[in-house]
C-alpha positions as CSV (number, residue, x, y, z in Angstrom):
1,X,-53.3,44.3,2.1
2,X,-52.1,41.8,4.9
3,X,-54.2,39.1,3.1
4,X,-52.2,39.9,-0.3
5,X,-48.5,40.5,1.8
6,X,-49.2,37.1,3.4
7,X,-50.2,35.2,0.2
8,X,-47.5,36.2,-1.5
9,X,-44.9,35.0,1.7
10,X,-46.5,31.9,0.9
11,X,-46.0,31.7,-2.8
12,X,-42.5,32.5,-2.1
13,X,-41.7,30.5,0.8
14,X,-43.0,27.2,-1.0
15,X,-41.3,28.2,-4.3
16,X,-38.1,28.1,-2.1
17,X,-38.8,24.5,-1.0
18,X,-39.9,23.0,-4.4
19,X,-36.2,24.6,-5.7
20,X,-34.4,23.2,-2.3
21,X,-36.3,19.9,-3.2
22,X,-35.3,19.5,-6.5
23,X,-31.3,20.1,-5.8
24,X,-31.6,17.4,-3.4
25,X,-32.6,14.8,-6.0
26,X,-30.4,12.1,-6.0
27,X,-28.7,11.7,-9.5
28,X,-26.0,8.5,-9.5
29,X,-24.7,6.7,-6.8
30,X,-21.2,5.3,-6.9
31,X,-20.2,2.1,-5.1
32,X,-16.3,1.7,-5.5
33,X,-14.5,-1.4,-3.2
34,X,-10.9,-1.2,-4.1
35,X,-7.3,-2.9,-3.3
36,X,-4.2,-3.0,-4.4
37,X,-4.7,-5.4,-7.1
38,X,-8.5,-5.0,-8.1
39,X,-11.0,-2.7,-7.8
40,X,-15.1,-3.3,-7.9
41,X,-16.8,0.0,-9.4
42,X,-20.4,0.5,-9.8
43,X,-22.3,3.3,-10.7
44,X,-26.0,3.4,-11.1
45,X,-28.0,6.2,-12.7
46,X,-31.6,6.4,-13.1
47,X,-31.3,5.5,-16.7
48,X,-28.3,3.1,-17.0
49,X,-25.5,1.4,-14.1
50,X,-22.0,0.9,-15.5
51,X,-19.7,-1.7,-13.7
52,X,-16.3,-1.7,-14.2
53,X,-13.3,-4.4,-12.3
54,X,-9.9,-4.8,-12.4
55,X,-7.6,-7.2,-11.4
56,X,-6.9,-11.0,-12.9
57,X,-9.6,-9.8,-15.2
58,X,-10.7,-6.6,-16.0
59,X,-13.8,-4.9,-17.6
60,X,-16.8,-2.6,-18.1
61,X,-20.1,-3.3,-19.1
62,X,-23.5,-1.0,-19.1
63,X,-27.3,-2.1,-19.0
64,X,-30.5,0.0,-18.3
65,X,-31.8,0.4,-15.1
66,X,-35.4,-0.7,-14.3
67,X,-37.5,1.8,-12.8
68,X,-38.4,-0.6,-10.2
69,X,-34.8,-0.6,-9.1
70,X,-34.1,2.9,-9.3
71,X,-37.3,3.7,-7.3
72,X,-36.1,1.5,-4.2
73,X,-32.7,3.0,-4.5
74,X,-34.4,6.5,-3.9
75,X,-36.5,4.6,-1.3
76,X,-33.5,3.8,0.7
77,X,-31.6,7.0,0.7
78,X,-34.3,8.7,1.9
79,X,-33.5,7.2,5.3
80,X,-30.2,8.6,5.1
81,X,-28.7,12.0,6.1
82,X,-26.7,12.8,2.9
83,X,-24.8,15.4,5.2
84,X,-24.0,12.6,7.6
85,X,-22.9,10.4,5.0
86,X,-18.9,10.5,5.8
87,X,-19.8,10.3,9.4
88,X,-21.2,7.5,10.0
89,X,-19.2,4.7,11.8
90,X,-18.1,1.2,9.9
91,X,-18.3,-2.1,12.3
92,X,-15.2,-3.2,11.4
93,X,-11.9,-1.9,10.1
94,X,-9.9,-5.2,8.2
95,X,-9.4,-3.1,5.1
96,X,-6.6,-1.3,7.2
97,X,-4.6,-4.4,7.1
98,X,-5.5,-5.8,3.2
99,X,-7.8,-8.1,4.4
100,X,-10.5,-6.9,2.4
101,X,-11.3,-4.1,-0.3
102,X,-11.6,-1.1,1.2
103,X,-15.3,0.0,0.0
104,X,-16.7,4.0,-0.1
105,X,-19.9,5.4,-1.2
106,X,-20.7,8.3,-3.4
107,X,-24.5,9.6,-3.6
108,X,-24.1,12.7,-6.3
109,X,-27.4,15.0,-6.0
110,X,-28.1,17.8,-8.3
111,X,-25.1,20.5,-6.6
112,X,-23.9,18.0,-4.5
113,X,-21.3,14.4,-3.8
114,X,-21.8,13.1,-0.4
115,X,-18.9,10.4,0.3
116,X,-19.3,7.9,3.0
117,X,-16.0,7.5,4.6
118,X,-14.1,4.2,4.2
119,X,-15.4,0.5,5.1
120,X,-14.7,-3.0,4.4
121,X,-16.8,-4.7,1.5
122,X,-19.2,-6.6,2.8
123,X,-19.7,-5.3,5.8
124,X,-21.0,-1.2,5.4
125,X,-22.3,1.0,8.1
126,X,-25.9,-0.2,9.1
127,X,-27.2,2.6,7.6
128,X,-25.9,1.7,4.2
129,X,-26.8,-1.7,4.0
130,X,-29.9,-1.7,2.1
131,X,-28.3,0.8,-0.1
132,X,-25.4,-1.6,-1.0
133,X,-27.0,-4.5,-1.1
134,X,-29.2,-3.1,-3.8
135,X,-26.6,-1.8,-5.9
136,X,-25.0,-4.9,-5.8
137,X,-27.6,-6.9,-6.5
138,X,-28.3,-4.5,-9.8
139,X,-24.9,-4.7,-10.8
140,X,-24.7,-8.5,-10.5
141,X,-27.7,-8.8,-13.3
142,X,-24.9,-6.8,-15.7
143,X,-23.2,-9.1,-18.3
């Protein structure tokens, strides 16, 4: 009877961590650098990124993601507490004064957005670098 009680705890207890697992799949990210006279948006889904400006000139255009892309997105947010996200500290602060775009991002997983907090374009918490860089390297091969 303990053999049965205890296989069934076990059944249970991984079923739980498959379902925790799959809520925490990461879904779109959202890279948005904005002013008051343009804005940069980017957001990149497994299947398609959508980039959108404003400013002098203004537009949107969508392509397919690669796989190979998407897969070393997921690669880098691994690395990264989600729950930390808006925590974590920027190395420099010039979009307070307009110097630069004032940049955020947004990882959406299945039930949740994690926001980063505010920092300058071009220069993203440590932690986010390999994250940005890649989405703006994706969204640089869009028309």
């Amino acid at each position: 009877m303990k053999t049965v009680t205890l296989l069934i705890a076990l059944l249970f207890i991984n079923n739980c961590v498959e379902n925790k697992n799959k809520e925490d799949v990461v879904v779109q990210y959202k890279y948005e650098a904005i002013t008051r006279g343009s804005s940069f948006i980017c957001i990149v889904s497994e299947n398609k990124v959508i980039v959108s400006t404003t400013g002098t000139v203004g537009n949107q255009n969508l392509k397919e993601v690669s796989n190979e892309d998407w897969g070393t997105l997921v690669k880098y947010i691994e690395l990264v507490d989600l729950v930390a996200l808006e925590n974590l500290v920027p190395p420099s602060d010039d979009s307070k004064s307009d110097k630069v775009r004032i940049a955020t991002l947004t990882v959406t997983t299945i039930n949740h957005s994690y926001k980063s907090g505010p920092f300058d374009e071009g220069n993203p918490p440590k932690e986010l670098v390999p994250i940005i860089d890649k989405i703006i390297a994706i969204a640089k091969t869009v028309d």
